[in-house]
C-alpha positions in Angstrom: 14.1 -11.7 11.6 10.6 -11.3 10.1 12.6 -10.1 6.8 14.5 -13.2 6.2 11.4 -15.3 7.2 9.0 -13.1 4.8 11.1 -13.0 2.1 10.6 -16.8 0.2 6.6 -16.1 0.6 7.2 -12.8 -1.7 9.4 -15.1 -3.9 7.3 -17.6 -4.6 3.7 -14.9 -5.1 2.9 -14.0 -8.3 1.6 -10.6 -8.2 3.9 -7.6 -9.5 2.3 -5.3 -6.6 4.5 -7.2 -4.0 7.7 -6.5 -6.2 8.5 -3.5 -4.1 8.0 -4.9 -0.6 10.5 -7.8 -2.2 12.9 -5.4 -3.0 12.7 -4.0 0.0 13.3 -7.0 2.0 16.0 -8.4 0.3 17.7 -4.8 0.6 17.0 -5.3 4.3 18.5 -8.9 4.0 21.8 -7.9 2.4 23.3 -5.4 5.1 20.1 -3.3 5.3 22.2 -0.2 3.5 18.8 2.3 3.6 18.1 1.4 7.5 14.3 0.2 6.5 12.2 -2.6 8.9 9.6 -4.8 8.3 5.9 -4.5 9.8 3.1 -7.3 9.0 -0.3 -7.0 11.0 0.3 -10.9 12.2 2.4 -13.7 11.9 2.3 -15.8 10.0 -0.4 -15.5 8.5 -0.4 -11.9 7.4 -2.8 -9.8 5.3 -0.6 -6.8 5.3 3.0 -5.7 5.0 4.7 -2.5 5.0 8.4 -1.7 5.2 9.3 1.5 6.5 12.6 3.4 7.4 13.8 3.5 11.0 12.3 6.0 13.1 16.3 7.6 13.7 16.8 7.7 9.7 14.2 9.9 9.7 16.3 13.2 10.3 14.0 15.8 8.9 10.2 15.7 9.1 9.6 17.1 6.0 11.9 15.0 3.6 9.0 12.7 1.6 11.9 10.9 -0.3 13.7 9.5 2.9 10.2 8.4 4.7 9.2 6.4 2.3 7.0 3.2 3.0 6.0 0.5 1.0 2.6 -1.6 1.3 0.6 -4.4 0.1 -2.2 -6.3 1.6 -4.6 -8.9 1.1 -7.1 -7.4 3.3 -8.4 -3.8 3.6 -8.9 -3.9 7.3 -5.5 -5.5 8.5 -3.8 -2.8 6.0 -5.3 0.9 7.8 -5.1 -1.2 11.2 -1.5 -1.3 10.1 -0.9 2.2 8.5 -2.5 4.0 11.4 -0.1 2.5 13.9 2.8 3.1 11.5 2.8 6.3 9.8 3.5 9.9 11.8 1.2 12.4 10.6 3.4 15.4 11.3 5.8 14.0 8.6 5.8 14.4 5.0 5.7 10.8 3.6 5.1 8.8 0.4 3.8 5.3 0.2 4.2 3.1 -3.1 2.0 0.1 -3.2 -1.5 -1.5 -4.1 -2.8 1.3 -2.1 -5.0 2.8 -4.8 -9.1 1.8 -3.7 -8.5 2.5 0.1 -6.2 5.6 0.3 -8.1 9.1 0.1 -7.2 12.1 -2.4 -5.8 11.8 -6.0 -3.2 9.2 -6.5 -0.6 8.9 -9.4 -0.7 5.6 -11.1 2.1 3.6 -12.8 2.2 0.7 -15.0 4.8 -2.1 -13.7 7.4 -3.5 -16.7 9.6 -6.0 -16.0 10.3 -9.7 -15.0 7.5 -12.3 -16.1 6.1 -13.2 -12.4 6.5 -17.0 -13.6 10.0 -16.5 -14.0 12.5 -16.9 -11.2 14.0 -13.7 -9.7 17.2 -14.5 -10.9 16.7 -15.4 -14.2 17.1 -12.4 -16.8 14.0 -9.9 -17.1 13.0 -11.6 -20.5 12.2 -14.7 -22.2 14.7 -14.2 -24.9 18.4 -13.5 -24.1 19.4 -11.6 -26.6 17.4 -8.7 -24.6 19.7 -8.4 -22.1 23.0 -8.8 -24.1 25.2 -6.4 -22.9 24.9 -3.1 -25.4 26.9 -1.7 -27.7 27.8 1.7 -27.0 28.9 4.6 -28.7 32.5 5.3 -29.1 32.3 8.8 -27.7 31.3 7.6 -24.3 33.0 5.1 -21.9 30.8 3.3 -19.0 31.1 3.9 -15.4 29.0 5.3 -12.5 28.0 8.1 -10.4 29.7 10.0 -7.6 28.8 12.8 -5.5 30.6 15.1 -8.0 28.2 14.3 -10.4 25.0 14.6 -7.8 24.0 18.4 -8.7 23.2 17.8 -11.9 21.2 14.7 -11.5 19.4 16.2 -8.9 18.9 19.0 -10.6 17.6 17.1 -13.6 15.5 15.2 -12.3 11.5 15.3 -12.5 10.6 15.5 -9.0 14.2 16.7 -7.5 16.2 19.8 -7.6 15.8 20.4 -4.1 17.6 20.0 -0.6 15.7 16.7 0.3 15.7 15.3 -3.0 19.3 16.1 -3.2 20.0 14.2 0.3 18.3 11.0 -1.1 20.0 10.8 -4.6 22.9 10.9 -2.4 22.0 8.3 -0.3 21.3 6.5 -3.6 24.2 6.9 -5.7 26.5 5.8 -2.8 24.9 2.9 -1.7 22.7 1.0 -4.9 24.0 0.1 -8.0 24.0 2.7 -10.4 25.8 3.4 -14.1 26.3 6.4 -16.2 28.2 7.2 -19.8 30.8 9.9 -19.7 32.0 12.1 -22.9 35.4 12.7 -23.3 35.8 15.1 -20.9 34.4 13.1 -18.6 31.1 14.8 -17.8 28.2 12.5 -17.6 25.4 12.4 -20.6 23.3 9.7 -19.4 22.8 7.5 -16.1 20.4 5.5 -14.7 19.8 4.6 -10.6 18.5 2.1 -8.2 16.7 2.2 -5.1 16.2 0.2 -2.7 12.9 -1.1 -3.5 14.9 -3.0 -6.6 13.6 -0.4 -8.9 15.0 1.4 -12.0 14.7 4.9 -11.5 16.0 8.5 -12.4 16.9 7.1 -15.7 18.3 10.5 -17.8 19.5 11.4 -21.3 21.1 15.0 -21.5 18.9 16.5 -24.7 21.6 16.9 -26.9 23.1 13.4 -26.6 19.9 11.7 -27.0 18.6 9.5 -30.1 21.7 6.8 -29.8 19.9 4.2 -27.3 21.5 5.3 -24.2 18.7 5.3 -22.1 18.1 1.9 -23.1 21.8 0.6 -22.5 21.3 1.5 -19.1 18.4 0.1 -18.2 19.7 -2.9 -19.4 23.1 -2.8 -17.4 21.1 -2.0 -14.5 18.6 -4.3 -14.6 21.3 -7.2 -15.5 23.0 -6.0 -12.0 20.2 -6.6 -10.2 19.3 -9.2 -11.6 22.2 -11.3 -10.6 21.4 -10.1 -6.9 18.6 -12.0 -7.1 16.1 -8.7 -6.9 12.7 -8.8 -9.5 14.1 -6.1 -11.4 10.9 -3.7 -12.7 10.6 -0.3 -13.2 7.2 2.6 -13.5 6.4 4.3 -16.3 3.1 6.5 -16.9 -0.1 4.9 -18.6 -0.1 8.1 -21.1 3.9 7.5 -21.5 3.6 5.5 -24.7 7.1 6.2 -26.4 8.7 4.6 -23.1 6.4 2.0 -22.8 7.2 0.6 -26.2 10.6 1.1 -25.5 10.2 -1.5 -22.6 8.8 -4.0 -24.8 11.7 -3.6 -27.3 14.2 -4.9 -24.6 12.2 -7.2 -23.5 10.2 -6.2 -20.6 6.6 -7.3 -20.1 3.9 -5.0 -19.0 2.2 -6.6 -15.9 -1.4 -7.3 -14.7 -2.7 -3.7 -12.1 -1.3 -0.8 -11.5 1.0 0.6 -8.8 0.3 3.5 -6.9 2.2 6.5 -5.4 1.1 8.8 -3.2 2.8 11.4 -0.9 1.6 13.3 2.7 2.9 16.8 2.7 3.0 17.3 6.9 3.0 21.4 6.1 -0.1 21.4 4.4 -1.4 19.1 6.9 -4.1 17.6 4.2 -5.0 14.8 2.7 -2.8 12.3 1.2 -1.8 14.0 -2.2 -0.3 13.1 -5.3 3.1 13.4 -6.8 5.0 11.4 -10.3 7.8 10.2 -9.7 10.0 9.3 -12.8 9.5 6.8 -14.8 12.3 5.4 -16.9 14.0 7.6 -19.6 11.1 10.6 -18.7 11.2 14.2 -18.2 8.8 16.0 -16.1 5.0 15.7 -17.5 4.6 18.9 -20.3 8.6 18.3 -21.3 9.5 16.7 -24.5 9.7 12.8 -23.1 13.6 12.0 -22.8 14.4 9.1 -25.3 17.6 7.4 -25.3 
């Protein structure tokens, strides 16, 4: 297939903004759990990619979270030739990509932290090991991860969910991508963090009154070791203004990369253009809220 042909040329470029589509290949590579495909304007030699899901996983027209595509491209032209024969306008959608000087309407931008690009994909997301040593947690919570008991409150704690669609997709995520959490004694989860299938951190989440003991920061690091040793270029977004988390990132380790990434989402009922939405970064709460620190 075009994904296991495509997949050592995303390996071997440097540039974080192809991350996503690298993730999203591999994902494709290993069982293809989230039902996504592959689109390049030509072959070999492409200028654009985009990965997509399958037109049948796309059960509800209106659910952004599912239809979500991911792009980069080398050439402006071979990228909208692309889109345009891609995308469904009567369906809400949300691209993530280098998509920032060519798409129309207001954009949310992310910084990328994560792996050095010089540094293999399966090497640890640092130059120094001690920054991914597995934590030390706190005696009055044990590790383990999600279930679909727990999926209310994620969903309903998280920035951008607490709603039928986003509920679906956490869903989709929790049961299918590696994922970790930290229960109290009664078993109730304080703090998780998820994975999608673009190989990024996301949803990471501290319940207020257990924060301040590092948990958010644990998590990101078992995560990011699990994904790691599947060979995925483990990053994760966080906001340009989002400085607390940011230097949070550099204290485990991660590097802040070269560009930004851009996300931007189609809303089929308004029927406009291309719009804006954030979409978590790491350890946040939704812009205006105290940030969530771990």
């Amino acid at each position: 297939s075009i994904g296991l042909l495509l997949l050592p040329q995303l390996s071997s470029h440097p540039f974080p903004p192809l991350w996503q589509v690298h993730g999203s290949v591999r994902t494709i590579n290993r069982g293809n759990p989230a039902g996504h495909e592959v689109l390049v304007d030509t072959w070999p030699d492409f200028k654009a990619v985009l990965t997509r899901p399958r037109p049948e996983v796309v059960i509800d027209h209106l659910d952004s979270y599912t239809n979500t595509y991911v792009a980069y491209y080398r050439d402006v032209g071979a990228y909208r030739d692309l889109l345009g024969s891609a995308i469904t306008r009567n369906q809400s959608f949300r691209i993530h990509g280098n998509i920032g000087p060519t798409t129309p309407g207001k954009l949310s931008m992310y910084l990328l932290f994560g792996s050095n690009p010089r540094i293999p994909p399966k090497s640890i997301i640092s130059p120094s090991p001690v920054a991914l040593c597995s934590p030390r947690l706190d005696p009055a919570v044990r590790l383990s991860s999600l279930d679909v008991s727990h999926l209310d409150l994620v969903n309903e704690m998280w920035a951008i969910g607490g709603n039928k669609h986003s509920r679906r997709y956490l869903e989709s995520l929790i049961r299918r991508f590696p994922n970790f959490c930290l229960l109290d004694t009664s078993d109730n989860p304080v703090s998780w963090g998820l994975s999608d299938m673009f190989g990024a951190i996301i949803c990471t989440f501290t319940l207020p009154q257990h924060r301040g003991h590092g948990y958010n920061g644990a998590l990101n690091i078992l995560v990011a070791k699990h994904l790691h040793a599947q060979g995925y270029p483990c990053y994760g977004h966080v906001a340009p203004e989002n400085f607390p988390i940011q230097r949070q990132q550099e204290r485990q380790g991660c590097q802040r990369q070269p560009g930004l990434c851009y996300i931007m989402i189609h809303n089929a009922v308004l029927d406009t253009a291309p719009m804006s939405a954030p979409i978590q970064a790491p350890g946040t709460s939704h812009p205006g809220d105290p940030a969530a620190r771990g």
